[in-house]
PATI-856786 format. One record per residue (C-alpha): chain; x, y, z; residue in three letters; residue number from 1. Coordinates in steps of 0.2 Angstrom, whole numbers, plus 2048, in hexadecimal, padded with zeros to 3 digits. Each point is the difference from the previous one (the first is absolute). Layout:
("A", (X, Y, Z), "Ala", NUM)
...
This chain:
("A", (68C, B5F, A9C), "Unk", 1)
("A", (807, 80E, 7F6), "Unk", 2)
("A", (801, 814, 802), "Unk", 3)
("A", (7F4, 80D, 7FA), "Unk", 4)
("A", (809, 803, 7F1), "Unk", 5)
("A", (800, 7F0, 7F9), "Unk", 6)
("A", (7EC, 803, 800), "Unk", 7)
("A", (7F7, 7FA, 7EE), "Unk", 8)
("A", (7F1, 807, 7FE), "Unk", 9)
("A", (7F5, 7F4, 7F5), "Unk", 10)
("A", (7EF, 804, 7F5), "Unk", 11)
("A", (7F7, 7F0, 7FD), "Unk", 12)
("A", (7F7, 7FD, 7F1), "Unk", 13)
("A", (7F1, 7F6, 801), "Unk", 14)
("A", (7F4, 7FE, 811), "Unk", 15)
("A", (7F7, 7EE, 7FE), "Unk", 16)
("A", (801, 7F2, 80B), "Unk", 17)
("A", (814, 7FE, 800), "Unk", 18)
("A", (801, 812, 808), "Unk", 19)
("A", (7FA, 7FA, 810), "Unk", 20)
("A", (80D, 7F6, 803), "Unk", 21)
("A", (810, 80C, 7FC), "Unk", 22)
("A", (7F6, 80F, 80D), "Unk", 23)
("A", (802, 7F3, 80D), "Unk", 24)
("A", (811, 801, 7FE), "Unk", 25)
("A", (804, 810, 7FB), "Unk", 26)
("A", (7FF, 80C, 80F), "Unk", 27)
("A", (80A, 7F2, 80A), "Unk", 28)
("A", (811, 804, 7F2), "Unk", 29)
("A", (80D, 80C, 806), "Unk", 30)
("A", (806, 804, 7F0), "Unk", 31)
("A", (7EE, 801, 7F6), "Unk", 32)
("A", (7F1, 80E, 7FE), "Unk", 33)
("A", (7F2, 7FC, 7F8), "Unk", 34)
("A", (7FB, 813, 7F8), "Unk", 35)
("A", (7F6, 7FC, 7F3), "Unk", 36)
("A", (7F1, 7F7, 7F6), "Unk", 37)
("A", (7F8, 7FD, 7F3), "Unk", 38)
("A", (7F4, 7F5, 7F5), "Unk", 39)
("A", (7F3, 802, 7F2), "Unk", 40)
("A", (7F3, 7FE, 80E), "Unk", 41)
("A", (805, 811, 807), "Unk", 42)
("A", (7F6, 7FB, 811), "Unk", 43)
("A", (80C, 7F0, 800), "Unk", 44)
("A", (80F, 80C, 800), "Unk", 45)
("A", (7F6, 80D, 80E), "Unk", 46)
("A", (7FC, 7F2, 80C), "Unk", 47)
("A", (814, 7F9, 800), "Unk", 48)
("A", (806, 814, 801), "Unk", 49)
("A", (7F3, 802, 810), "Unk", 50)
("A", (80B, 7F2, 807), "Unk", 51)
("A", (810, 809, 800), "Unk", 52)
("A", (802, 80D, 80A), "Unk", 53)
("A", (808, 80E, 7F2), "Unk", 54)
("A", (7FC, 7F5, 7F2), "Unk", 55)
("A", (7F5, 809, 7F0), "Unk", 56)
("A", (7F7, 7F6, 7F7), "Unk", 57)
("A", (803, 805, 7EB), "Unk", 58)
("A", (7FE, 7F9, 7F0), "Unk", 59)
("A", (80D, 7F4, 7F8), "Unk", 60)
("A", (807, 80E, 7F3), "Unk", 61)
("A", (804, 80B, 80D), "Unk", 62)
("A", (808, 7F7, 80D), "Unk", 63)
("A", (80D, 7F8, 7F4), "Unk", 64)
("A", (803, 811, 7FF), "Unk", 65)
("A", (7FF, 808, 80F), "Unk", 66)
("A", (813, 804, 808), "Unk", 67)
("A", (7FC, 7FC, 811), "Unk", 68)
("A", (7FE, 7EC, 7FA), "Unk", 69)
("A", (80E, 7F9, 7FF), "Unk", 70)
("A", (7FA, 7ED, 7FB), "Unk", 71)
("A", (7F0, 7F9, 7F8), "Unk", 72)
("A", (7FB, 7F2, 808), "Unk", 73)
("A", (7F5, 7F7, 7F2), "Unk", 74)
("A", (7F3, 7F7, 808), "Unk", 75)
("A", (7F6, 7FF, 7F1), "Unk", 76)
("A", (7FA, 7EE, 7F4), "Unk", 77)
("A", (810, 7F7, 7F9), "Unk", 78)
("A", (7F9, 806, 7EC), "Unk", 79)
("A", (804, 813, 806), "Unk", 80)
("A", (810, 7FC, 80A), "Unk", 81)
("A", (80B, 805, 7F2), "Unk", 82)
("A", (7F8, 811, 7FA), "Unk", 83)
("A", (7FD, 807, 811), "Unk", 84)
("A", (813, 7FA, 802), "Unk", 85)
("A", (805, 809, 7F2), "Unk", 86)
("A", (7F7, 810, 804), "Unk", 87)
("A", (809, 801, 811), "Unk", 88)
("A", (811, 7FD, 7FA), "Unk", 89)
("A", (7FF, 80D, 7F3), "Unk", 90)
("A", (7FC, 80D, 80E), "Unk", 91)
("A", (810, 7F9, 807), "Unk", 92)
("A", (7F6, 7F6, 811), "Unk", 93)
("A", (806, 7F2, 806), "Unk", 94)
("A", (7F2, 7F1, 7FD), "Unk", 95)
("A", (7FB, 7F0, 80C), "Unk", 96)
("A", (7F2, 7F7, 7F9), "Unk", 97)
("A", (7F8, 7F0, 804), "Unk", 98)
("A", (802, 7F1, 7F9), "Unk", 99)
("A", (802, 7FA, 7F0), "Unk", 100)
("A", (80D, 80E, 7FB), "Unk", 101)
("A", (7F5, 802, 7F0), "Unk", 102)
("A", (7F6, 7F7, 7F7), "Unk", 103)
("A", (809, 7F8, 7F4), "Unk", 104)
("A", (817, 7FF, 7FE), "Unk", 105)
("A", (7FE, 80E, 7F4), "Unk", 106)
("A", (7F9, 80C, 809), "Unk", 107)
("A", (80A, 7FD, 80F), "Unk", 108)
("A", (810, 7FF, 7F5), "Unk", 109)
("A", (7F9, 811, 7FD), "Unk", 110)
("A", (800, 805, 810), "Unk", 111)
("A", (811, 7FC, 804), "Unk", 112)
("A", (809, 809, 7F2), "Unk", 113)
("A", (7F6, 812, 803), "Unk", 114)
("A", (803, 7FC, 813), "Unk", 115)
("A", (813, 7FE, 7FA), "Unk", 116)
("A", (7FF, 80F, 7F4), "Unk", 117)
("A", (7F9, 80C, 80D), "Unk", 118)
("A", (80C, 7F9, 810), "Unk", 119)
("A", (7F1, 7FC, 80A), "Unk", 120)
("A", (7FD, 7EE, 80C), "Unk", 121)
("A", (7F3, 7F5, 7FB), "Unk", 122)
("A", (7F7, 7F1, 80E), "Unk", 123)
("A", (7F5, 7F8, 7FE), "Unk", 124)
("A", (7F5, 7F4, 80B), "Unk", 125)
("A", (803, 7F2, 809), "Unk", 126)
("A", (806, 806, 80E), "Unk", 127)
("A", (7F9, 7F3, 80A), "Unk", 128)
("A", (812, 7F5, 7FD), "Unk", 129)
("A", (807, 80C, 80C), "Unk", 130)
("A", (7F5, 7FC, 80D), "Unk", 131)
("A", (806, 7F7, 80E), "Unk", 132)
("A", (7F8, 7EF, 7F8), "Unk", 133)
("A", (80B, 801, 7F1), "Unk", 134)
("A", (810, 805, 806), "Unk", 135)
("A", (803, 7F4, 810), "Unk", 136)
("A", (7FD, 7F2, 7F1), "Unk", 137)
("A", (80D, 809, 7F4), "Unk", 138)
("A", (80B, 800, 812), "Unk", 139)
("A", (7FE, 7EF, 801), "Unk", 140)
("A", (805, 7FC, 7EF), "Unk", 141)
("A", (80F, 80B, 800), "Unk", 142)
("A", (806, 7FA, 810), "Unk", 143)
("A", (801, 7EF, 7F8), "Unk", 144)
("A", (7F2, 7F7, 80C), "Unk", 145)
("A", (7FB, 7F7, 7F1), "Unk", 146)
("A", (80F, 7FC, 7F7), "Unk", 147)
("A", (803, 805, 7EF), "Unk", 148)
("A", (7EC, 803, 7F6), "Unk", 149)
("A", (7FA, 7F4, 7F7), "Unk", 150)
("A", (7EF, 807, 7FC), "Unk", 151)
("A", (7EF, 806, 805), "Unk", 152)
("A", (7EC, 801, 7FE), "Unk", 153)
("A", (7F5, 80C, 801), "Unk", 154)
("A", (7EC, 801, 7FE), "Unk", 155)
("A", (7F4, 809, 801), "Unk", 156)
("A", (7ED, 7FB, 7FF), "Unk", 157)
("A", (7ED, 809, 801), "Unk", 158)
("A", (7F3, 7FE, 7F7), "Unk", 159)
("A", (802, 812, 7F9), "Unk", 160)
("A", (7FF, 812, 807), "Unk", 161)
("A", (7EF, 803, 7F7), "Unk", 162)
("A", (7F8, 7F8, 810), "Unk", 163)
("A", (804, 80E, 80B), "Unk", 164)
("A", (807, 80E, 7F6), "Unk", 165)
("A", (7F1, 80D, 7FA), "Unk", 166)
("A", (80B, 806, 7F1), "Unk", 167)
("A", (808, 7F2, 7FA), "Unk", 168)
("A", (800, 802, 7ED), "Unk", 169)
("A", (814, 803, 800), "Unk", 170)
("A", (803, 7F0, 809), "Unk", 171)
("A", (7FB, 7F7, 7F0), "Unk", 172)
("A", (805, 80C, 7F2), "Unk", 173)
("A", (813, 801, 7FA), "Unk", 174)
("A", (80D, 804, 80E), "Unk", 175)
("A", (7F5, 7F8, 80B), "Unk", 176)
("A", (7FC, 7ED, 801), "Unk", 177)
("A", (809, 7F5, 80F), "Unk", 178)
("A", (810, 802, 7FC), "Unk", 179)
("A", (801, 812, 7FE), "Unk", 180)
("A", (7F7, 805, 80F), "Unk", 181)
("A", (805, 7F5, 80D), "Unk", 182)
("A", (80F, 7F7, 7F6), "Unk", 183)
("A", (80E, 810, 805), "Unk", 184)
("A", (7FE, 7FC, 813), "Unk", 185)
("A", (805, 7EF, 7FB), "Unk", 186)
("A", (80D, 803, 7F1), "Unk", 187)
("A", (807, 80E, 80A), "Unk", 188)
("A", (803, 7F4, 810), "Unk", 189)
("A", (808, 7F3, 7F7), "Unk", 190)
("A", (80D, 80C, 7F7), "Unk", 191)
("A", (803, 808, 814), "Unk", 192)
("A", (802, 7EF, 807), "Unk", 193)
("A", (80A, 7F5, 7ED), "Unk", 194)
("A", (805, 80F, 7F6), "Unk", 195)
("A", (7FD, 806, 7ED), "Unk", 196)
("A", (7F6, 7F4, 7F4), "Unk", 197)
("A", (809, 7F9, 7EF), "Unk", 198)
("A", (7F2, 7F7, 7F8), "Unk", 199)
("A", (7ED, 7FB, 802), "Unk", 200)
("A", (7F7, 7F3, 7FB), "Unk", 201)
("A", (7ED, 803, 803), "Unk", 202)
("A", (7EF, 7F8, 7FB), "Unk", 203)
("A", (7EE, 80B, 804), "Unk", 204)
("A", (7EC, 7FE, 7FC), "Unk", 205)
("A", (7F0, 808, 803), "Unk", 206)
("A", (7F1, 7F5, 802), "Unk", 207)
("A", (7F3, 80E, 800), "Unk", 208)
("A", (7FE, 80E, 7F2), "Unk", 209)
("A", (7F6, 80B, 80F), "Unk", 210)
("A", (7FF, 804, 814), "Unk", 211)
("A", (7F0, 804, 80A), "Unk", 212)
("A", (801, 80E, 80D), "Unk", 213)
("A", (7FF, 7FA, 812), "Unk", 214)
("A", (7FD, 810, 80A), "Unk", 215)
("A", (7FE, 811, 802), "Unk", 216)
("A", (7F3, 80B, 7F4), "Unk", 217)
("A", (804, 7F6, 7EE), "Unk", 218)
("A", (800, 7EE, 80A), "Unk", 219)
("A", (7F6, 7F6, 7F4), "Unk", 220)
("A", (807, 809, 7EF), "Unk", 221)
("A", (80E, 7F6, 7F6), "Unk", 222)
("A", (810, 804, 7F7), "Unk", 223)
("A", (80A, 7F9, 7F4), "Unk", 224)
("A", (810, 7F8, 801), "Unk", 225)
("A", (80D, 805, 7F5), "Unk", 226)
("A", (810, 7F7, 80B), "Unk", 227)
("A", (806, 7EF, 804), "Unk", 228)
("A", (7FA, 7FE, 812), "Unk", 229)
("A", (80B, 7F0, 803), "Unk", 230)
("A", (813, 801, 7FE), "Unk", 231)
("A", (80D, 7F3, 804), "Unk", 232)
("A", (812, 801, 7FB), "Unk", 233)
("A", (812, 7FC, 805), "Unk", 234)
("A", (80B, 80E, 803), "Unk", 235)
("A", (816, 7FC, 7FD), "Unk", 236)
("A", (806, 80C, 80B), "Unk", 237)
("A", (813, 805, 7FA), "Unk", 238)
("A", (808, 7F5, 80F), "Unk", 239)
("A", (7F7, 7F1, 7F9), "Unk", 240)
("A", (7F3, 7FE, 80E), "Unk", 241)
("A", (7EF, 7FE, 7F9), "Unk", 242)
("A", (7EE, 805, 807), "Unk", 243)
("A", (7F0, 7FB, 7FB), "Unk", 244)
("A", (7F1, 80E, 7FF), "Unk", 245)
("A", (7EF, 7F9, 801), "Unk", 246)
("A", (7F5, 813, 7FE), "Unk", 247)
("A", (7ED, 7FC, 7FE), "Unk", 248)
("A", (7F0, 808, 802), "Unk", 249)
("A", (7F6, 7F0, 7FA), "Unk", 250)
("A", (802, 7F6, 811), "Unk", 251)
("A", (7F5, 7FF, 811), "Unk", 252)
("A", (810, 801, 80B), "Unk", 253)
("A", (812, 7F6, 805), "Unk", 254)
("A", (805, 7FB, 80F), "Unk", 255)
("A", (811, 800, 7FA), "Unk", 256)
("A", (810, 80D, 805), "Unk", 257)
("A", (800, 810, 7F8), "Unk", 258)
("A", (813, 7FF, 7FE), "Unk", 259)
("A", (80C, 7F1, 801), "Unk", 260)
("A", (812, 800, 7FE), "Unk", 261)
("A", (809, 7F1, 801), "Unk", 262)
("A", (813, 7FD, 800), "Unk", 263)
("A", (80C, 7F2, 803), "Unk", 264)
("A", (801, 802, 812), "Unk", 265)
("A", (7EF, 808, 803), "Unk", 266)
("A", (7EF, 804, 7FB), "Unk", 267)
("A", (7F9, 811, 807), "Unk", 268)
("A", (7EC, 805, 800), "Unk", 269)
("A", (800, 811, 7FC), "Unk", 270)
("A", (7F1, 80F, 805), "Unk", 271)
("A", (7F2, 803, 7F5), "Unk", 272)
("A", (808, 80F, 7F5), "Unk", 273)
("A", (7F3, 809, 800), "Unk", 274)
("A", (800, 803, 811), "Unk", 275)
("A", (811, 80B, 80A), "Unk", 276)
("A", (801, 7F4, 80C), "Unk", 277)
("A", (7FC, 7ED, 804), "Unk", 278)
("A", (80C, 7F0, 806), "Unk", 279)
("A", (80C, 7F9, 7F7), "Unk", 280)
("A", (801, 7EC, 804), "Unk", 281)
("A", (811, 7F7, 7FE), "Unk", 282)
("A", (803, 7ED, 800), "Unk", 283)
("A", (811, 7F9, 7FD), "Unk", 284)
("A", (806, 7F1, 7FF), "Unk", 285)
("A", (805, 7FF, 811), "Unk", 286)
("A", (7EF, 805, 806), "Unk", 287)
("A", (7F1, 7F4, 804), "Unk", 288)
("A", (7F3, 80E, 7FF), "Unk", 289)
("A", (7FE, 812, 7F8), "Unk", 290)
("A", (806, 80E, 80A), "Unk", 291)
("A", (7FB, 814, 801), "Unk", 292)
("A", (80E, 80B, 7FD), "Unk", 293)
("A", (804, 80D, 80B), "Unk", 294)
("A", (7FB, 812, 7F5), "Unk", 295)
("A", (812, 805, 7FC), "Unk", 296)
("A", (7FE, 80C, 7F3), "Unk", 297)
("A", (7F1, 80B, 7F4), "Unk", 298)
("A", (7F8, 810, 807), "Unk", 299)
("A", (7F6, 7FB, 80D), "Unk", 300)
("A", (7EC, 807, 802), "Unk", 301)
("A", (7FE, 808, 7F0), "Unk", 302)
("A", (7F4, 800, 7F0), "Unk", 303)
("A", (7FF, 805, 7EF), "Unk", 304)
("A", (809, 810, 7FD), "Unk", 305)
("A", (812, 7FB, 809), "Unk", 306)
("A", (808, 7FE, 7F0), "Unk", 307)
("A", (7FD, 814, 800), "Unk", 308)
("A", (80B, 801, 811), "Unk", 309)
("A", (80C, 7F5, 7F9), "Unk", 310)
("A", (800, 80A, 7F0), "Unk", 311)
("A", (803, 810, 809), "Unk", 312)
("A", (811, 7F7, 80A), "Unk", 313)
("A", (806, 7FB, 7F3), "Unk", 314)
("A", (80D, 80C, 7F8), "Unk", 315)
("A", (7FE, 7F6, 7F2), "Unk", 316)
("A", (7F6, 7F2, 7F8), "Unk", 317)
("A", (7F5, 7FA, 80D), "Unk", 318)
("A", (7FE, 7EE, 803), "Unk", 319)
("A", (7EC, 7FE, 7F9), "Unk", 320)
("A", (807, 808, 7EE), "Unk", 321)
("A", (7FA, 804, 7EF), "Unk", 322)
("A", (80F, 7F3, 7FB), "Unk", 323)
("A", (7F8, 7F0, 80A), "Unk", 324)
("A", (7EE, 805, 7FD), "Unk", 325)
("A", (805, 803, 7EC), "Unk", 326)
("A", (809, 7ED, 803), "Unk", 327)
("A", (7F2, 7F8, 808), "Unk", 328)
("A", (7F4, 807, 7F2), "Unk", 329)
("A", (809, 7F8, 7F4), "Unk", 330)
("A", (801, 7F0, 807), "Unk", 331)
("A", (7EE, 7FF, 802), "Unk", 332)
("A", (7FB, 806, 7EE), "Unk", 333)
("A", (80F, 7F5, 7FA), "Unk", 334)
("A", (7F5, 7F2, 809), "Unk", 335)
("A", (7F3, 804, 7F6), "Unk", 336)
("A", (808, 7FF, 7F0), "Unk", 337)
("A", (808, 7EF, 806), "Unk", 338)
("A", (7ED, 7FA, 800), "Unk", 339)
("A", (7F9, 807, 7F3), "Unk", 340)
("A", (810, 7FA, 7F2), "Unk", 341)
("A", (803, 7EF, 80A), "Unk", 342)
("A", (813, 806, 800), "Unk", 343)
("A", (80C, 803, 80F), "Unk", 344)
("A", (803, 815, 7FF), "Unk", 345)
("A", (810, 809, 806), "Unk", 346)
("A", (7FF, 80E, 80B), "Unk", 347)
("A", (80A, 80F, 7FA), "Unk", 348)
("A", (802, 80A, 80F), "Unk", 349)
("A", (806, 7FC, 810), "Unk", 350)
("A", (803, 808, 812), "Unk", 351)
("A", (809, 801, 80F), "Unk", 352)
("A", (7F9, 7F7, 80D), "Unk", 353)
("A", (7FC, 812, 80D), "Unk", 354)
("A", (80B, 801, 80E), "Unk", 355)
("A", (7F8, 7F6, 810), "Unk", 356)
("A", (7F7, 80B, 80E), "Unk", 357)
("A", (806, 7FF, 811), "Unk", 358)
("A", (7F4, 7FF, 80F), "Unk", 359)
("A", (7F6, 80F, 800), "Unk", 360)
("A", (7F1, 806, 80A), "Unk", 361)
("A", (7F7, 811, 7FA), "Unk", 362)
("A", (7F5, 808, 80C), "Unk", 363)
């Protein structure tokens, strides 16, 4: 996939948990090299670079400026997002960042306009809807298998990240909390799969003003809660389909889909989008039972870090974007002001709905 001068060499910024997952995906990209690291635990940033063979573990000040680097990928907590953001397109790099795209609409608003100003791409996490789980659903919808889209559901539920995260203090403080953490894989899916969002109407609470540490060194200590850790809404997407979110971490578990999208001919059950990859279920009403699709479209085999490949392709914008990030943010903190003034809120932005990946398998 790709030639060698299509190569983007990437510095990643921040080496906690999450950097475990994008290093097992890394060395498999054609068009990606890991050749940097950094942290504010230098020995964070040294154990990643040992990893890599011709990666250099540095501090965060100079990579961003470091010409051989010719994207940050910002790996830190969502409250730092848009300042190491900032930093890296000032120094004219290219930035991928995990999700949320910052921590508030502001600051990624931000983040879009200096990205504008400097002519350098923004993406952003999840890049988990271009997983083959994702796209076969999207497939199915746009090959008319369910008829026109009526609407959809979407939950998530745990009892809260506190019981196996070590460091979980950015969970519960602002840009953390259900929705924000886990609530892009889901937001994200459903603009892939029904398009831009209009409006939101949303309602929240938080039953507990503090969390107890379940594991590792700290388990035992508590931390505050500074975030609604339920979150329901109803999201009016632009071609008047309408999903309902459920995001909680205030619940023991559901045994209900991840993702459903019902239209007048169909009902699809769509992959966990958190995961790549997953079966997508389709019942119409011809059918008796639920059937597995055939895997019919999404990159095939791959983790966290293929939005990078993609973004390297792409000639352009890619298809996990500063734009749909920057869209689904909104919705979210729009669903939060829904709750919080007991009013229906209009989203501002919108997006295109990222152009559909065909079958692909990367070694």
């Amino acid at each position: 996939m790709g030639t060698p001068e299509s190569i983007l060499r990437v510095g990643v910024v921040g080496c906690g948990n999450i950097v475990e997952q994008y290093l097992n995906t890394l060395p498999h990209l054609d068009n990606v090299r890991l050749v940097a690291a950094a942290d504010l635990d230098p020995a964070r940033a040294e154990q990643v670079a040992a990893r890599v063979p011709g990666a250099r573990a540095l501090s965060v000040d100079e990579l961003i400026a470091d010409p051989d680097v010719d994207l940050v990928l910002n790996l830190t907590i969502p409250a730092v997002h848009h300042e190491i953001a900032l930093k890296a397109i000032a120094a004219g790099k290219q930035v991928y960042g995990e999700k949320p795209l910052a921590d508030t609409v502001a600051h990624a608003r931000e983040i879009l306009r200096a990205a504008d100003a400097a002519g350098v791409t923004i993406g952003s996490a999840p890049d988990t809807v271009l997983g083959s789980g994702i796209q076969t659903a999207r497939k199915a919808v746009d090959d008319g298998l369910i008829g026109r889209p009526l609407a959809a559901t979407a939950s998530m539920t745990t009892p809260g990240h506190e019981r196996w995260h070590p460091n979980p203090d950015f969970y519960y403080q602002p840009g953390g909390g259900p929705l924000l953490d886990m609530g892009p894989y889901y937001v994200t899916a459903l603009i892939t799969l029904l398009g831009p969002v209009a409006s939101v109407i949303g309602a929240a609470s938080s039953l507990r003003d503090q969390r107890t540490i379940g594991s590792g060194p700290r388990a035992g200590e508590t931390i505050p809660v500074d975030v609604d850790t339920h979150v329901t809404g109803v999201l009016v997407h632009a071609s008047g389909a309408l999903s309902t979110l459920v995001m909680s971490f205030d619940t023991v578990g559901s045994r209900a889909s991840r993702i459903e999208v019902h239209g007048e001919l169909g009902s699809l059950i769509v992959p966990d989008p958190n995961n790549f990859d997953g079966e997508t279920e389709l019942k119409t009403l011809d059918d008796d039972e639920w059937r597995v699709l055939d895997q019919s479209a999404g990159y095939v085999g791959v983790g966290r870090g293929i939005g990078l490949q993609d973004l390297a392709l792409a000639g352009g914008t890619p298809r996990a974007s500063g734009t749909v990030a920057f869209h689904a943010l909104e919705v979210m903190e729009s669903l939060i002001e829904s709750a919080h003034e007991g009013r229906a809120v209009t989203i501002s932005s919108t997006c295109e709905r990222p152009s559909a990946v065909p079958l692909t398998t990367v070694a």
